[in-house]
C-alpha positions in Angstrom: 1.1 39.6 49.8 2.3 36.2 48.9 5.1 34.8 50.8 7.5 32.8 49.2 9.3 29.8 51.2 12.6 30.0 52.2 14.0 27.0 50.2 12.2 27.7 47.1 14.1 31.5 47.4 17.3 29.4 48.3 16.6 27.0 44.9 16.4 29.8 42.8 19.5 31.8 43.4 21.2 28.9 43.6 19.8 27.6 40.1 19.9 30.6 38.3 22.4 33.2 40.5 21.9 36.9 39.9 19.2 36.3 37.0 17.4 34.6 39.7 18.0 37.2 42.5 16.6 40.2 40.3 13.8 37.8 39.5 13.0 37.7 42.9 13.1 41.4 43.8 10.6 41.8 41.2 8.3 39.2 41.8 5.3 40.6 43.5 5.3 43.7 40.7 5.0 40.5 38.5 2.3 38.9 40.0 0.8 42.5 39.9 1.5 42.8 36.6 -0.8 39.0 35.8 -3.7 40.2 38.1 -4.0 42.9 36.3 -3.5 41.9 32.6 -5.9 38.7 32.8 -8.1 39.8 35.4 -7.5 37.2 38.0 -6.7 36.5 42.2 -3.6 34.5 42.8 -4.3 32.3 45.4 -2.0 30.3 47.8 0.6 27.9 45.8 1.1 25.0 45.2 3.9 23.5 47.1 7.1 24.8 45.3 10.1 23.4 43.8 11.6 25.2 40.7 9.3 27.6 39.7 6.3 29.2 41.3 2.7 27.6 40.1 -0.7 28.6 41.9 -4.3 28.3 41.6 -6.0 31.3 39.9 -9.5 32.5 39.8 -10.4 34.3 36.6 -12.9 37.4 36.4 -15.4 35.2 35.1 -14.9 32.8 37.9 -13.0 30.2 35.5 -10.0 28.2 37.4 -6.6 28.2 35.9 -2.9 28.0 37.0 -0.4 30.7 37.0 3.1 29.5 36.5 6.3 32.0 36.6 9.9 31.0 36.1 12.9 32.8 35.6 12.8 33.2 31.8 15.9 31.1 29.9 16.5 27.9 27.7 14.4 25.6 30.2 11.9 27.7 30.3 11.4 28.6 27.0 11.7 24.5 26.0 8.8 23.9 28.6 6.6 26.7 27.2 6.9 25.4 23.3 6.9 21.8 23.9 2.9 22.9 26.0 2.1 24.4 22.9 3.7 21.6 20.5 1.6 18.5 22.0 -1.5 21.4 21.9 -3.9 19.8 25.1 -2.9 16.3 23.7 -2.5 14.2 26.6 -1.2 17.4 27.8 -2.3 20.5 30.0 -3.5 23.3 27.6 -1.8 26.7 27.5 -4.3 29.7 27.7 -1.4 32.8 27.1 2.1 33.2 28.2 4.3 35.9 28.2 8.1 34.3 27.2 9.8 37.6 27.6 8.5 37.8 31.5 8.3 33.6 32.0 4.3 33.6 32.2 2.5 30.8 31.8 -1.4 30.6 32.5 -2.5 27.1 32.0 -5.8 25.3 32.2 -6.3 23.9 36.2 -6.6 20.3 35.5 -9.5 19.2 38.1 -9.2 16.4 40.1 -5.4 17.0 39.9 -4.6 13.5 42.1 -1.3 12.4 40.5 -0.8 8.7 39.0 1.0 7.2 42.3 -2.2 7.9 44.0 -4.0 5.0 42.0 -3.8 1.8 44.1 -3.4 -1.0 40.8 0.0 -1.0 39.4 -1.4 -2.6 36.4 -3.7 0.8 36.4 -1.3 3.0 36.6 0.4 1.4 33.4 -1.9 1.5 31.6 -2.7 5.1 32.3 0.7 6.2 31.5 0.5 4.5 27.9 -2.7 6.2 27.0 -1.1 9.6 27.9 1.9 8.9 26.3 -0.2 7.9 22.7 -2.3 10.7 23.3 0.8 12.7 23.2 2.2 11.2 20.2 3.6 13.8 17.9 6.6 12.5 15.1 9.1 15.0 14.7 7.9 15.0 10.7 5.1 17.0 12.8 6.6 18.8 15.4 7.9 20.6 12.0 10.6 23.7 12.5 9.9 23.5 16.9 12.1 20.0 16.8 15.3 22.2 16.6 14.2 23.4 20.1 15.0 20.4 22.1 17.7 18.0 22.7 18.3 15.2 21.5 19.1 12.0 23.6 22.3 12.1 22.1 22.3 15.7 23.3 21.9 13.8 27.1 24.0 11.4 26.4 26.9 13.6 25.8 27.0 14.1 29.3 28.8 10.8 30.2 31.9 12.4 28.5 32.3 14.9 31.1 32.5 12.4 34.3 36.4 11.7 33.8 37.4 15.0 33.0 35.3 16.6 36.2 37.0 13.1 38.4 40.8 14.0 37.0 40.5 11.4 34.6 38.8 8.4 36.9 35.4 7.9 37.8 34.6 8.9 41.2 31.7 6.7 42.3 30.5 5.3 39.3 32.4 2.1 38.6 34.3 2.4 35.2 32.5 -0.7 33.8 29.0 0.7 34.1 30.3 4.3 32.6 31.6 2.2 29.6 29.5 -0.1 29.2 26.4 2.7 29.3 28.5 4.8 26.5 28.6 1.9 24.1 25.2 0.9 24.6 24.1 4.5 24.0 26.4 4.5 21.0 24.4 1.6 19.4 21.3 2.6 20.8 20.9 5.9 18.7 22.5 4.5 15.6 19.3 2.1 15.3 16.6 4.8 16.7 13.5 4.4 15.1 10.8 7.5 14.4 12.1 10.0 16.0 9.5 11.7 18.4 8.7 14.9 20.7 8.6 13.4 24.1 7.9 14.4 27.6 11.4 13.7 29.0 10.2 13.6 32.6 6.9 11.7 32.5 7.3 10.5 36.2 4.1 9.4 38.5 3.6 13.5 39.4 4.0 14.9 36.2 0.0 13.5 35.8 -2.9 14.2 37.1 -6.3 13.3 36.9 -8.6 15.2 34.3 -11.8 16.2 33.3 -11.3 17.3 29.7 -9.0 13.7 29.2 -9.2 11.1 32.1 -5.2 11.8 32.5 -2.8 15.0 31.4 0.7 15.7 31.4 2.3 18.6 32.8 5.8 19.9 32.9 7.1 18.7 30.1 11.1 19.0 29.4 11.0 18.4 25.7 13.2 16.0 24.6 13.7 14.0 20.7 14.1 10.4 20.6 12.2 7.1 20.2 9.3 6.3 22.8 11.2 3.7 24.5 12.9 6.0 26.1 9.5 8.1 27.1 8.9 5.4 29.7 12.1 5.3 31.8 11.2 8.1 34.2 8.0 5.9 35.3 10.4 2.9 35.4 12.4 4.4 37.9 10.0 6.0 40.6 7.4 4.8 43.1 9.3 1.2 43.4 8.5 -0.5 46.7 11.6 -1.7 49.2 10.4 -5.3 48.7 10.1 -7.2 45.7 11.2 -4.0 43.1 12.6 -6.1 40.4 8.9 -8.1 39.8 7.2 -4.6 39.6 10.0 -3.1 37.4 8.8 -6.5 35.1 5.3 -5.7 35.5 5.8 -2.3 34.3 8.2 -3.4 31.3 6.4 -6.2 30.0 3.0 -4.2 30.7 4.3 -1.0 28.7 6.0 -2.7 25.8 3.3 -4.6 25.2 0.4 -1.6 25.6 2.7 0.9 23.6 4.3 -1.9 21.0 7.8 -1.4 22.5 10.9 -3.1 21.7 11.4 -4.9 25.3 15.5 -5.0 24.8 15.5 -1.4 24.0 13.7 -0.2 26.8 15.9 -1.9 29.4 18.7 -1.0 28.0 17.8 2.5 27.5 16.8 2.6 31.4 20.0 0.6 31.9 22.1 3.7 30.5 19.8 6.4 31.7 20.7 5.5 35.1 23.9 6.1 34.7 23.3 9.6 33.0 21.1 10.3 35.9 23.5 9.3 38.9 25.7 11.7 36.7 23.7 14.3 36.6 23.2 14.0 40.4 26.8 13.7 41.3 27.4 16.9 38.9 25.2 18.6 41.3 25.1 17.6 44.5 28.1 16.0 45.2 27.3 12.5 45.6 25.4 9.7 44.2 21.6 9.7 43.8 21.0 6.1 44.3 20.4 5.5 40.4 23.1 3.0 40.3 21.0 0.2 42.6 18.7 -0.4 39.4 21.6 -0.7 37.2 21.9 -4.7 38.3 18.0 -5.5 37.9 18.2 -3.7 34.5 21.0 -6.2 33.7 19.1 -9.5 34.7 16.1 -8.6 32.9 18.1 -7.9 29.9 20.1 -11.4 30.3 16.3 -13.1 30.6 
């Protein structure tokens, strides 16, 4: 019998409450319920964080990934946006059950994720082949684009900070809050094509592959432009030395692999920190160190 870690039992009732507490109870008549319907042997996880993922043997001694969440709006995003990009740049999706929150993917082999690679300059230029892999226009995303936000949908989310602070700002100074909503403001007026993106394409969200040399997984769904695709790689893996010549490296080498306006991507990252030290403050209670970038975003803009 499989035995789930304390924290990850913690994350989910704290994420999801009593849906997430019956989803537990039931969990082992749900894996069960897989072995039985697809043949296969669950074997140990992966290390877990918001939903449970481990490797699977099939009957015919294929490898594959099981992945169960506690169904709702994320997970049924996750599950169409997988099927959207169809194994472009992305992991493929073998069957799912949305009613139960069943997903049995394809087990992408090596599965060594990006920040593994030694060359920065490497690693860039992976990420931009993934991302025009997974190029899909919303013109060809078809009826599926109503499923996602927008970044105007994220966005929103800087309205709530002075109503949750009593009208001030708590730890986000006022300038940056304003200046971010203005900038967002003329960023979407002048959005170009509109795109399903990733929305979280950070150094772990890919892995090494057979089928491509690089996949996605987990992908949020999000519509926008894809200078804002990048910002999640922007932001992680930055060394305690020397962080605003990588950040440059990793603009200048993604604008100019992807054809990227330069301005608009720093200045989407510029506002997306905010939104993210937002989002972090909304639920945890204090700042998530987003806000340190904000003044490297602003000298590279001033260049």
């Amino acid at each position: 019998m499989i035995s789930l870690p304390t924290q990850f039992t913690q994350t989910i009732m704290g994420i999801h409450k009593e849906a997430g507490r019956l989803w537990l109870d039931s969990f082992h008549e749900l894996i069960d319920d897989c072995e039985a319907r697809w043949s296969l042997k669950v074997l140990d996880p992966f290390p877990l964080s918001y939903n449970f993922v481990a490797p699977v043997v099939l009957q015919d001694g294929r490898n594959a990934v099981l992945k169960l969440g506690v169904p709702g709006l994320d997970w049924q995003r996750e599950l169409t946006a997988i099927r959207a990009f169809a194994g472009r740049g992305m992991v493929q999706l073998l069957d799912a059950d949305e009613e139960k929150g069943i997903m049995l993917l394809e087990r992408i082999m090596p599965g060594e994720t990006l920040d593994k690679l030694s060359s920065e300059e490497e690693r860039i230029q992976c990420l931009a082949d993934v991302i025009k892999r997974m190029h899909t226009p919303v013109s060809n995303a078809g009826k599926l684009a109503s499923t996602f936000p927008t970044i105007a949908d994220w966005a929103v989310g800087l309205e709530k900070i002075r109503p949750h602070f009593q009208e001030g700002i708590g730890p986000i100074p006022e300038q940056m809050v304003e200046r971010a909503m203005q900038w967002y403001k003329k960023l979407l007026s002048t959005q170009k094509e509109q795109c399903l993106l990733h929305g979280d394409l950070h150094h772990e969200n890919i892995l090494r592959a057979e089928r491509e040399p690089w996949l996605a997984i987990d992908p949020k769904g999000l519509i926008g432009e894809t200078e804002y695709e990048v910002i999640p790689f922007l932001l992680n893996h930055l060394p305690e030395d020397g962080v605003e010549e990588v950040m440059k490296q990793r603009v200048d080498g993604l604008t100019k692999a992807l054809s990227l306006q330069k301005e608009r991507v720093l200045t989407w990252a510029y506002c997306h920190s905010v939104l993210s030290a937002w989002w972090f403050i909304e639920d945890f209670g204090v700042d998530g160190g987003r806000l340190v970038m904000l003044g490297v975003f602003e000298r590279l803009i001033n260049e």
